[in-house]
DRENDONU-298798 format. One record per residue (C-alpha): residue in three letters; x negated, y, z. Coordinates in steps of 0.001 Angstrom, whole numbers, plus 500000, padded with zeros to 6 digits. Layout:
[atom "ala", [X, Y, Z]];
...
***
This chain:
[atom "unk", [488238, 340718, 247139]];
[atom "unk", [488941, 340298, 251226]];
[atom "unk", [491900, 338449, 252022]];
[atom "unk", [494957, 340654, 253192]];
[atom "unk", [497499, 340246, 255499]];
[atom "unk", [501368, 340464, 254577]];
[atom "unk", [502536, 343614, 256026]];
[atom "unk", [506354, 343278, 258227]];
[atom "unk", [509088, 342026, 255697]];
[atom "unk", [511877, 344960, 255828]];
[atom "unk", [515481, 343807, 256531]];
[atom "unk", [517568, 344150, 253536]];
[atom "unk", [520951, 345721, 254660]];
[atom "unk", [523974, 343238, 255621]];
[atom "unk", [526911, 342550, 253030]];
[atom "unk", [530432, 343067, 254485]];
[atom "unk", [532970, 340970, 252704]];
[atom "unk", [536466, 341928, 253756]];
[atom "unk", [538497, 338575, 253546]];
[atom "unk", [541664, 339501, 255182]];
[atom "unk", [543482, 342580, 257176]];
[atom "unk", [543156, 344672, 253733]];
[atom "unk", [546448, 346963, 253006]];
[atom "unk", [548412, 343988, 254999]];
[atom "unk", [548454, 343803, 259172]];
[atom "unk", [547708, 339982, 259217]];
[atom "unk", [544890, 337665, 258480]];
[atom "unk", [541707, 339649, 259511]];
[atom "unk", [538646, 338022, 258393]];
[atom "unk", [535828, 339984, 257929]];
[atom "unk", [532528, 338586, 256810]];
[atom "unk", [528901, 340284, 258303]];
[atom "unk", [525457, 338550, 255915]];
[atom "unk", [522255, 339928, 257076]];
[atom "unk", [519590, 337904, 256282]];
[atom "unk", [519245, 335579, 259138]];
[atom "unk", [522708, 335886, 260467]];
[atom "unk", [526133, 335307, 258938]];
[atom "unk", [529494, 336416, 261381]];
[atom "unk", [532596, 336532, 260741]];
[atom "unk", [534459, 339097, 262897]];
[atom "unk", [537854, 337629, 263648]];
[atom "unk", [539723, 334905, 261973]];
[atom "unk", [543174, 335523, 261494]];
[atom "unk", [546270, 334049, 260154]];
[atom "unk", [547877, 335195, 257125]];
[atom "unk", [552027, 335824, 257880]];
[atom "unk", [555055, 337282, 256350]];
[atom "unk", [555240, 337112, 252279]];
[atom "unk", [554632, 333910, 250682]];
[atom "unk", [551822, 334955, 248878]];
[atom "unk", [550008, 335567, 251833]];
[atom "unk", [550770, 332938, 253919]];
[atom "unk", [549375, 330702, 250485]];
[atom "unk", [546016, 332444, 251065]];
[atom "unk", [546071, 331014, 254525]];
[atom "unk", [544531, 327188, 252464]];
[atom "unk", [542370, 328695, 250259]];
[atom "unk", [538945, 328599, 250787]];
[atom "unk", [536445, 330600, 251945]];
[atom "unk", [533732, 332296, 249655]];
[atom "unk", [531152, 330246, 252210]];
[atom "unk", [531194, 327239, 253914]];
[atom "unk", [532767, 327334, 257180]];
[atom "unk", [529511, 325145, 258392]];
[atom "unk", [527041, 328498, 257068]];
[atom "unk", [528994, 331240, 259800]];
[atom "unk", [526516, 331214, 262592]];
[atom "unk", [529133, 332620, 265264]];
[atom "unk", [532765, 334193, 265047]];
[atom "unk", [533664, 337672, 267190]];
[atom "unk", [537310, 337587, 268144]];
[atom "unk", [538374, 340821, 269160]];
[atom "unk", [542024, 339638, 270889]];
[atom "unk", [544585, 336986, 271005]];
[atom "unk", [547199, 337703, 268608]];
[atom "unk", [547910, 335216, 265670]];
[atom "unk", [546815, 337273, 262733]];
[atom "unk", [543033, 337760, 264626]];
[atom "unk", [542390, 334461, 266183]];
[atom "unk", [544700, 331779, 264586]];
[atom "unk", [542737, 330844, 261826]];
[atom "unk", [539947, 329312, 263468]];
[atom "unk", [541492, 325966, 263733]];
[atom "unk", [540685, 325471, 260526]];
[atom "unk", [537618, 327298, 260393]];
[atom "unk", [536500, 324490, 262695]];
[atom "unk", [538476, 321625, 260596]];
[atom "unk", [536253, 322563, 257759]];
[atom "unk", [533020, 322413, 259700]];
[atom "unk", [532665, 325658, 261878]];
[atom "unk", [530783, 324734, 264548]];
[atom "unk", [529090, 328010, 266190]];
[atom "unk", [530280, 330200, 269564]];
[atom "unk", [533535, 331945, 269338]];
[atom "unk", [532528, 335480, 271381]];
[atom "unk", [535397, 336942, 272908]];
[atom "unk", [536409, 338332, 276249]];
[atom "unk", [537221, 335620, 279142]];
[atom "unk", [541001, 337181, 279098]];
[atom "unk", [541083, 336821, 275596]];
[atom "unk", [539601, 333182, 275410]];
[atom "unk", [542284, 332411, 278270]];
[atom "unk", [544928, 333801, 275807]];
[atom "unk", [543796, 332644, 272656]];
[atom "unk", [544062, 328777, 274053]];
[atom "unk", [547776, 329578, 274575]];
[atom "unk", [548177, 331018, 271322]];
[atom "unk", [546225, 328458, 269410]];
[atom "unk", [548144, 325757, 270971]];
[atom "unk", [551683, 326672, 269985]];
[atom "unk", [550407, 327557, 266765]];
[atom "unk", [549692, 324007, 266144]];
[atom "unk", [552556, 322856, 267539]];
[atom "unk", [554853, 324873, 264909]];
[atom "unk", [552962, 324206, 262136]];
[atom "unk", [553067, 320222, 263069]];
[atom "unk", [556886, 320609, 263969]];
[atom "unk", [557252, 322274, 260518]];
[atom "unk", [555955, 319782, 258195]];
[atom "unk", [557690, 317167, 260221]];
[atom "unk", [560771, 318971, 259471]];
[atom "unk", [559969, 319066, 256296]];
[atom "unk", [558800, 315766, 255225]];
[atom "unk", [562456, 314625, 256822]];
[atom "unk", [564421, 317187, 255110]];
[atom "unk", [562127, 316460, 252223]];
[atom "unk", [563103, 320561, 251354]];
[atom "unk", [558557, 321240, 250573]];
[atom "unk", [557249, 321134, 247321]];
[atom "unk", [554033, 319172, 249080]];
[atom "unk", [554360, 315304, 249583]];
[atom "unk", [553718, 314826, 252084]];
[atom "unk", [553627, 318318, 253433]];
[atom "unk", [550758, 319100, 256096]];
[atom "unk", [550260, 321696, 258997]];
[atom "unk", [547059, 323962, 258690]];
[atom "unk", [545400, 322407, 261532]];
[atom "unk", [546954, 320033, 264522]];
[atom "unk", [546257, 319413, 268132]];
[atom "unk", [542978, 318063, 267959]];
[atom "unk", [541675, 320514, 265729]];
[atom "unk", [542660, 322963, 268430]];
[atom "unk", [541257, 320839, 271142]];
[atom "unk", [538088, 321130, 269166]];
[atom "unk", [537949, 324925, 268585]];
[atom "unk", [538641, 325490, 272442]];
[atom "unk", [535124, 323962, 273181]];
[atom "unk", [533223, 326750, 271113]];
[atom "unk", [534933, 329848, 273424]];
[atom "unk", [532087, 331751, 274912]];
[atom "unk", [533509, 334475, 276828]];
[atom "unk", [531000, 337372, 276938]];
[atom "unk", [531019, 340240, 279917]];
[atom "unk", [532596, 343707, 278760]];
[atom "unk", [530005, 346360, 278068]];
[atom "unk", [526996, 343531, 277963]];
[atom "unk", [524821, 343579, 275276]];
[atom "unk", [524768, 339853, 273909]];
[atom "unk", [522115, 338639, 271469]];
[atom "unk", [524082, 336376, 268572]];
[atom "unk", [520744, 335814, 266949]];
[atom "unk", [517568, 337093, 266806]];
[atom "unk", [517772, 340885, 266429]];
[atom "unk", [521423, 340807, 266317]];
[atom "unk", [523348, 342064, 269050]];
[atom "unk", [527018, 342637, 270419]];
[atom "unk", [528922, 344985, 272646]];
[atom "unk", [532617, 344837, 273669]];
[atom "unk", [534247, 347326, 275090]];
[atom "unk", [537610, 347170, 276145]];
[atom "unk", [540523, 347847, 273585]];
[atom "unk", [543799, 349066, 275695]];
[atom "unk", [545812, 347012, 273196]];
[atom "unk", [546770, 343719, 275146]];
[atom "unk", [545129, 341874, 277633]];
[atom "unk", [541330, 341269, 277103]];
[atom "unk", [541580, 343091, 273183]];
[atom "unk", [538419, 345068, 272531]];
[atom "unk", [536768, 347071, 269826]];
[atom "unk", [533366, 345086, 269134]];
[atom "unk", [529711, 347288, 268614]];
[atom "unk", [527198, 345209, 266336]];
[atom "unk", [523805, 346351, 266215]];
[atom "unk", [522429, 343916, 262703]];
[atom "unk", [518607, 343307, 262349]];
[atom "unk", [518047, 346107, 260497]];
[atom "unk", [518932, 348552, 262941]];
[atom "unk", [522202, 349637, 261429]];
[atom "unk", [525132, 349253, 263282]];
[atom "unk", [528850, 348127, 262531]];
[atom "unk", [532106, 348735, 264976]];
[atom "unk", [535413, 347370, 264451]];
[atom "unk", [538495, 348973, 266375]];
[atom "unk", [540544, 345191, 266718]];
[atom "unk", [544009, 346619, 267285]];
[atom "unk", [543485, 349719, 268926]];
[atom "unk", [545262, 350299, 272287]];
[atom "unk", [548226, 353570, 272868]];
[atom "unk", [547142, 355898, 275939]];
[atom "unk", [550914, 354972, 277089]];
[atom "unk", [550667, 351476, 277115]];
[atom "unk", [552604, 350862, 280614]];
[atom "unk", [550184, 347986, 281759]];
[atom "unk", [546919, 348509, 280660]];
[atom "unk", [544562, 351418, 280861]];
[atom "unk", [543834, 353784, 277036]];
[atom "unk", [540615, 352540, 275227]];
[atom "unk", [537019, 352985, 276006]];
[atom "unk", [536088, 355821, 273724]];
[atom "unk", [534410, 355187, 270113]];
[atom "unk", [531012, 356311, 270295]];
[atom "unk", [529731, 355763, 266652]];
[atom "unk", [528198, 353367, 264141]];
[atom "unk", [527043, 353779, 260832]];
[atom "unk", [530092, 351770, 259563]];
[atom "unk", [533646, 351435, 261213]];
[atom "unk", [536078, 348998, 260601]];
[atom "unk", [539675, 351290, 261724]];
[atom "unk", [542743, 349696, 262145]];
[atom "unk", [545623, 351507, 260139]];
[atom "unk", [549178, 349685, 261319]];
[atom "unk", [550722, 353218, 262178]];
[atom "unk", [548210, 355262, 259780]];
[atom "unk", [551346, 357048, 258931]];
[atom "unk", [553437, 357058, 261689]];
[atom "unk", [553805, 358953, 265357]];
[atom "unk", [554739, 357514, 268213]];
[atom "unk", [557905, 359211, 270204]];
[atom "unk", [557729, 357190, 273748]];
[atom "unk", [560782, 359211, 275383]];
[atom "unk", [563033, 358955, 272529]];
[atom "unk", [562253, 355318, 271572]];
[atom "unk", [562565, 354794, 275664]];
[atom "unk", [566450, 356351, 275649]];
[atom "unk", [567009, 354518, 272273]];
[atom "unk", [566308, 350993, 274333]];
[atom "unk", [568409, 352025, 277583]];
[atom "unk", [571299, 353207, 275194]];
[atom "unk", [571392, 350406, 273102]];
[atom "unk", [570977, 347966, 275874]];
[atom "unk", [573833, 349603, 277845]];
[atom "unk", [575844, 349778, 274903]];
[atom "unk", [576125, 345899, 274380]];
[atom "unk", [576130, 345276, 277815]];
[atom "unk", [579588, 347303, 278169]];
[atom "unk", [580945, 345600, 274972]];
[atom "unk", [580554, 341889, 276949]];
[atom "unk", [577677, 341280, 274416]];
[atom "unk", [574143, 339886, 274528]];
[atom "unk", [571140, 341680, 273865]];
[atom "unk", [568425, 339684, 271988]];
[atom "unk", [564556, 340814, 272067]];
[atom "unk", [562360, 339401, 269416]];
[atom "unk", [558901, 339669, 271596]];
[atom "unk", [555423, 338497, 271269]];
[atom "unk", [554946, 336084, 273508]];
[atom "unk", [551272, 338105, 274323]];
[atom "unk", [551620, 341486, 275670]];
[atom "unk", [554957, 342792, 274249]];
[atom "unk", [556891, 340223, 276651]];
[atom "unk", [554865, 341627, 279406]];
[atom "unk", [556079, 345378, 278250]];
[atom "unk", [559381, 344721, 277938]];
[atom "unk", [559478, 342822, 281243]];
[atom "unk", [558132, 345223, 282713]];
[atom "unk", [560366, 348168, 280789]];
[atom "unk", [563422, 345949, 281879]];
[atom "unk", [562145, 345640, 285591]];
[atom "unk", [562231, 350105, 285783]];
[atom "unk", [565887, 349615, 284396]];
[atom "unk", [566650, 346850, 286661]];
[atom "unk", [565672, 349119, 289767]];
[atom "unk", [567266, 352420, 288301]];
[atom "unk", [570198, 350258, 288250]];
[atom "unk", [570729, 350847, 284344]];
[atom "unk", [570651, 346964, 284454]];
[atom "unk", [573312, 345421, 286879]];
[atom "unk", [571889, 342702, 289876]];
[atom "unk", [574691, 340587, 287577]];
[atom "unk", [573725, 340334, 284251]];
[atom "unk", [570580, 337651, 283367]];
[atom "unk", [567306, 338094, 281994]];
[atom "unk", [566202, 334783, 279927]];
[atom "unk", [562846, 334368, 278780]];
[atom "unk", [562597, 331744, 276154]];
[atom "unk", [559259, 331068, 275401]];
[atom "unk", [557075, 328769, 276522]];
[atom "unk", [553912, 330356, 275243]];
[atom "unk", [555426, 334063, 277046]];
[atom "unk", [555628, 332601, 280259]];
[atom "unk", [551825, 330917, 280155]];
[atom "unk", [550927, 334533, 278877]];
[atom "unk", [552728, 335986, 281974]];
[atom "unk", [550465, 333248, 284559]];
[atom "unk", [547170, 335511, 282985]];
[atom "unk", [548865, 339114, 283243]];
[atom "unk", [549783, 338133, 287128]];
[atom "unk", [546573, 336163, 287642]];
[atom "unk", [544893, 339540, 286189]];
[atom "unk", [546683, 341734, 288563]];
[atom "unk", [545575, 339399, 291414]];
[atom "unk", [542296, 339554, 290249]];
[atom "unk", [542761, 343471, 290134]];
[atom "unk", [541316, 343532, 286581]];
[atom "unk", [539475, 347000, 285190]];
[atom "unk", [541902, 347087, 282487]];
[atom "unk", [544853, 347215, 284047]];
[atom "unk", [546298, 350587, 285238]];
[atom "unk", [546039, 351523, 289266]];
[atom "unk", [549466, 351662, 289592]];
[atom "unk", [550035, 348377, 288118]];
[atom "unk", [547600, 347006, 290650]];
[atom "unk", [549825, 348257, 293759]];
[atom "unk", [552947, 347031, 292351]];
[atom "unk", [551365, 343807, 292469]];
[atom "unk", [552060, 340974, 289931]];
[atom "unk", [555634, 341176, 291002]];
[atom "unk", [555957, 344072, 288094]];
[atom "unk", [556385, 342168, 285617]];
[atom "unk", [559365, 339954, 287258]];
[atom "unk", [562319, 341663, 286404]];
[atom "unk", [564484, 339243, 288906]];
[atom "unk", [566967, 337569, 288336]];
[atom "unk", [564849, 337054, 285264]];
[atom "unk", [565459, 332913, 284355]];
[atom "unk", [562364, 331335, 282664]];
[atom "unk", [563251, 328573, 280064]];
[atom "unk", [560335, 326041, 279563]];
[atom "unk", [561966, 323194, 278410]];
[atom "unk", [563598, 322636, 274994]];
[atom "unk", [567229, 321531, 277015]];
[atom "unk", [566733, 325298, 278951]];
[atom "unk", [566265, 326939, 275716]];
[atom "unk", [569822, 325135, 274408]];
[atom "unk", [571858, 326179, 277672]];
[atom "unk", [570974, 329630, 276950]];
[atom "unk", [572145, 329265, 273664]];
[atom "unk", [575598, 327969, 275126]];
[atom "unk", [575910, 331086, 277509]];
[atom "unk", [577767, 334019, 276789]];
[atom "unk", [577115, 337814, 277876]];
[atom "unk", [576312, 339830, 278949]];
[atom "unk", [572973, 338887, 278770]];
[atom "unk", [569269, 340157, 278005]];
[atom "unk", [567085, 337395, 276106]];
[atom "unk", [563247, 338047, 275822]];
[atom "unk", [562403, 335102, 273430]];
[atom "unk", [559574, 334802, 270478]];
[atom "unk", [558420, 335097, 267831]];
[atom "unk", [557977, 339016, 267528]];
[atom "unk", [559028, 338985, 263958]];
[atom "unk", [561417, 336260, 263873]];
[atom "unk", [559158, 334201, 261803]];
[atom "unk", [559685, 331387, 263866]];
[atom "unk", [560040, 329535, 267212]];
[atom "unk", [563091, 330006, 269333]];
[atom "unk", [564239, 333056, 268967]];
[atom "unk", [565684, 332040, 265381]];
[atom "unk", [568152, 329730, 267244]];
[atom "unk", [568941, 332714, 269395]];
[atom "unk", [569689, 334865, 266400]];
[atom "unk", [571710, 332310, 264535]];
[atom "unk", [574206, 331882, 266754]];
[atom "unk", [574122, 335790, 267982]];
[atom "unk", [573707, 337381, 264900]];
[atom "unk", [577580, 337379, 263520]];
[atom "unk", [579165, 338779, 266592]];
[atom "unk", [578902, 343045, 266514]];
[atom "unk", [579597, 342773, 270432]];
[atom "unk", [575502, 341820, 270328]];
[atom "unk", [572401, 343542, 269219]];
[atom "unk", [568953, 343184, 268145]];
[atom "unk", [566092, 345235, 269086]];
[atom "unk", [563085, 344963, 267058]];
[atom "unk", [560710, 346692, 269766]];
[atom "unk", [557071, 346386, 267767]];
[atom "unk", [555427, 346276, 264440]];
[atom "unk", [557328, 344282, 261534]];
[atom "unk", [555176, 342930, 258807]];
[atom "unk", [556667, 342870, 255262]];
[atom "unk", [558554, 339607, 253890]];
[atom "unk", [559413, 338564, 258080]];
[atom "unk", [562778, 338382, 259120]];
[atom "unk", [562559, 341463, 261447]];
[atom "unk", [561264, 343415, 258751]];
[atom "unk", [564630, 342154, 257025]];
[atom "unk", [566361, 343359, 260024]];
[atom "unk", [564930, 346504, 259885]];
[atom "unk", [565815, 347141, 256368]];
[atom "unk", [569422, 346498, 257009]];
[atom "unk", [569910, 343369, 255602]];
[atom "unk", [573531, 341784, 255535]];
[atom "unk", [572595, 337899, 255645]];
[atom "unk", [569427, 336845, 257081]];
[atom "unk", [568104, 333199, 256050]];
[atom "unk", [567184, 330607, 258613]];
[atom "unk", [567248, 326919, 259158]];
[atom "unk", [568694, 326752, 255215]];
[atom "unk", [571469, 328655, 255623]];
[atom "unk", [572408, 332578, 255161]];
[atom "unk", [573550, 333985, 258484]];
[atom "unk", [575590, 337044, 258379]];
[atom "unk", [574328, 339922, 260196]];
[atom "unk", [577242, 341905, 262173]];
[atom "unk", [575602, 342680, 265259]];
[atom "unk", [573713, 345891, 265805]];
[atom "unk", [570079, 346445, 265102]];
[atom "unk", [567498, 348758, 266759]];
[atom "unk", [563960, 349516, 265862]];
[atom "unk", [562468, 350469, 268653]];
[atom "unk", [558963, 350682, 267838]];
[atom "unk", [558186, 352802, 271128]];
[atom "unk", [557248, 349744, 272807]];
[atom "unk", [554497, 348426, 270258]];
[atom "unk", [550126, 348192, 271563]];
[atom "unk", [549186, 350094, 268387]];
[atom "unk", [547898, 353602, 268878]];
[atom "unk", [549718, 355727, 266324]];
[atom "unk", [547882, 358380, 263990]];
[atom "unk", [547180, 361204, 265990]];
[atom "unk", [545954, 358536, 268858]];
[atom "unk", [543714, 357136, 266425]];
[atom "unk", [542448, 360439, 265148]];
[atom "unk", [541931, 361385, 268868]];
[atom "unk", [540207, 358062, 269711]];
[atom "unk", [537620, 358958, 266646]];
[atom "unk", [537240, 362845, 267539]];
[atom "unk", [533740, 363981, 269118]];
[atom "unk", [532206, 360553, 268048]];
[atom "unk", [529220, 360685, 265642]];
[atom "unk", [530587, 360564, 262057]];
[atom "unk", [530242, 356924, 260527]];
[atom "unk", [528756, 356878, 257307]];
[atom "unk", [531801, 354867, 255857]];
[atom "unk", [535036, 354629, 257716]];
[atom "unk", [537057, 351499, 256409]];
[atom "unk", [540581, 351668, 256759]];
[atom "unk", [541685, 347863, 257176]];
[atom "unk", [545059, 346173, 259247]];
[atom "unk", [547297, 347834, 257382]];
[atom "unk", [549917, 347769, 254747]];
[atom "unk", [549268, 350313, 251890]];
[atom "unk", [550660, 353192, 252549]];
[atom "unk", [549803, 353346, 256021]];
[atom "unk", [546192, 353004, 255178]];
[atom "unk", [546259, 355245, 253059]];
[atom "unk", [547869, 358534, 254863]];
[atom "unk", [545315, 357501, 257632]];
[atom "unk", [542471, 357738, 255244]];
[atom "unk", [543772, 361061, 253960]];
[atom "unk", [544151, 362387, 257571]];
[atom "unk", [541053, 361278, 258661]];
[atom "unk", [539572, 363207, 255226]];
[atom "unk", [541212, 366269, 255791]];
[atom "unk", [540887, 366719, 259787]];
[atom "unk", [537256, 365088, 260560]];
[atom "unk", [535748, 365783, 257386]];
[atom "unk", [534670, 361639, 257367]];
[atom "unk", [534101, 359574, 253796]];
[atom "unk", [537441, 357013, 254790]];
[atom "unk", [538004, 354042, 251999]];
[atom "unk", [541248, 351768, 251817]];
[atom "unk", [538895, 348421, 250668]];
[atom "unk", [540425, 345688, 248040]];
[atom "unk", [540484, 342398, 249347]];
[atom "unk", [537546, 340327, 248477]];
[atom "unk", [535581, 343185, 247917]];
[atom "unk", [531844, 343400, 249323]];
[atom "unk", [529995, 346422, 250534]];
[atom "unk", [526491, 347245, 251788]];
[atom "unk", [526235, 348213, 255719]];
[atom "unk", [523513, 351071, 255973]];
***
């Protein structure tokens, strides 16, 4: 019998393992195995409940060493800041991001660190952790590490990962270098993700480059069920604002130091020249990490960056300097702002009171009605704005109950997340996925998007379990 050639070995389809970002908004991991390539697209941090933030040191289902290259689709905590320890456990492929986001993402990775490490100090002195001694996740160094990996790719460039594997970015609209990520795998199927998908309105940046199909989509859900009212949420802010403001009070913004300080700068700025907001009354931001954020948003404008609106590129980088705005940097700045009395604005982080300076802020502030509170963006379940939100009476910080007198405002109007009909829009006219996955959101949210997605494109939507694996084809 002649001898015969092997004919070509056919691909097997990839395995998507959702590890994260299923019926919650934080820790997005999501796992792409083909058969010469393993990628995990973004590598967030768990936050909020305490169950979740537990999942945050347990291990992967592969060694970190095995993932040939990470996509990061933006900067925010819950998409990038796991990869310290991604890279602690032996992680040692590119990180492919935008060069905005890999700008941002060193900011973000470094403060990270630096509360975690301040934590377990605290804690290990207050001896108040069940772990002795108690740890942070990852430290400097481990950060130091990671940063070496960035490799900023061009948006719209198709980038080979490995052989017969390819990316795309395109951008996102949601904050500064965010963008929803193409993958074509190496069996010719294809696999989007949305990130956090951008609003049309967002005041800075320009809407989202249209989805144009893949056989599998990964859709953020974080306002699956909700809409969006920009001029109503925009009174609600000026109102509540110029309510404390006459009542001698001071006005304290829970903001993320990456984009939302930038918004409500910006928002503050229009009221400061509509003369809503007297020349008098000061605008503190208190947050290191916000004001290194700020340096890329002006440093963008400079560089007149395609994602950034036209008419933010003739204001000029002075937008987003609502003056006399007063920039604390230093821990001693941060505690003479706490010793000042209004009226006053403060812009000061984290966005969900989880952490970082703000909490001082609201300690002190938090018992006097003459001051309010406005939550302007998402709040994750089990954080302290979510508290807020809810109405609680007593909100716990620094191991004490702190009662809550002064007035609270959800203003959502000013959050990066497309709502449901934007996201329904964004999706209209493109090819139908085979499998729409509804991920980045809690529960119910994901599931009135996958319903409304059902019942208005006709498309097969799924809210996945976390853990669970599927077949891309």
């Amino acid at each position: 019998m002649p001898d015969t050639l092997p004919g070509p070995v056919t691909p097997r389809p990839a395995l998507l393992r959702f590890l994260g970002g299923v019926r919650t908004v934080t820790g997005s991991k999501f796992l792409v195995e083909s058969d010469h390539a393993r990628i995990l697209v973004d590598c967030g941090l768990f936050q909020g409940l305490a169950d979740l933030r537990r999942r945050n040191w347990a291990p992967l289902p592969c060694d970190a060493s095995d993932i040939h290259a990470v996509v990061v689709t933006h900067a925010h905590l819950d998409h990038c800041g796991y990869l310290p320890r991604l890279v602690r456990h032996g992680f040692r492929g590119p990180i492919l991001t935008s060069a905005h986001t890999a700008r941002l993402a060193g900011i973000v990775l470094r403060d990270s660190a630096r509360l975690q490490m301040e934590t377990a100090r605290h804690a290990n002195e207050n001896r108040w952790s069940r772990h002795r001694p108690a740890k942070p996740l990852y430290d400097d160094a481990d950060v130091d590490q990671t940063l070496r990996y960035f490799d900023p790719v061009p948006m719209g460039a198709d980038v080979e990962i490995m052989a017969g594997t390819r990316l795309r970015l395109h951008h996102g609209g949601h904050i500064l270098g965010s963008a929803w990520a193409h993958l074509i795998l190496e069996d010719g199927h294809t696999l989007a993700t949305s990130g956090d998908l951008g609003r049309p309105g967002h005041p800075l940046l320009l809407p989202p480059e249209p989805f144009s199909g893949a056989d599998v989509l990964l859709m953020e859900s974080t306002y699956g069920d909700r809409l969006h009212d920009p001029e109503t949420g925009r009174a609600e802010f000026t109102a509540v604002l110029t309510r404390t403001l006459a009542r001698g009070g001071t006005a304290v913004i829970p903001a993320f130091a990456i984009d939302r300080t930038e918004v409500v700068l910006h928002e503050l700025a229009e009221l400061r020249r509509a003369g809503t907001i007297p020349p008098s009354v000061p605008v503190y931001v208190d947050s290191p990490m916000a004001l290194a954020a700020l340096d890329v948003y002006r440093d963008a404008i400079t560089a007149r960056s395609p994602e950034l609106r036209p008419e933010i590129l003739a204001q000029g980088a002075g937008t987003l300097s609502p003056e006399p705005f007063l920039a604390a940097r230093t821990v001693q700045e941060s505690i003479d702002i706490n010793r000042t009395s209004g009226p006053a604005i403060i812009v000061s982080s984290a966005g969900m009171a989880t952490g970082g300076r703000v909490l001082h802020h609201l300690k002190r502030l938090l018992p006097d009605p003459r001051n309010a509170v406005l939550v302007v963006g998402f709040a994750a379940a089990g954080t302290r704005a979510r508290d807020l939100v809810d109405g609680a009476r007593t909100l716990k910080m620094f191991g004490e109950y702190i009662p809550v007198r002064a007035e609270v405002a959800d203003v959502p109007h000013l959050s990066a997340h497309a709502d449901a009909a934007q996201i329904i829009d964004w999706l209209r006219g493109a090819p139908p996925p085979r499998t729409t996955y509804l991920i980045h959101g809690e529960e119910d949210s994901a599931r009135a998007l996958r319903d409304r997605i059902d019942h208005e494109l006709g498309w097969t939507a799924v809210v996945p379990r976390s853990g669970e694996a599927v077949l891309v084809r």
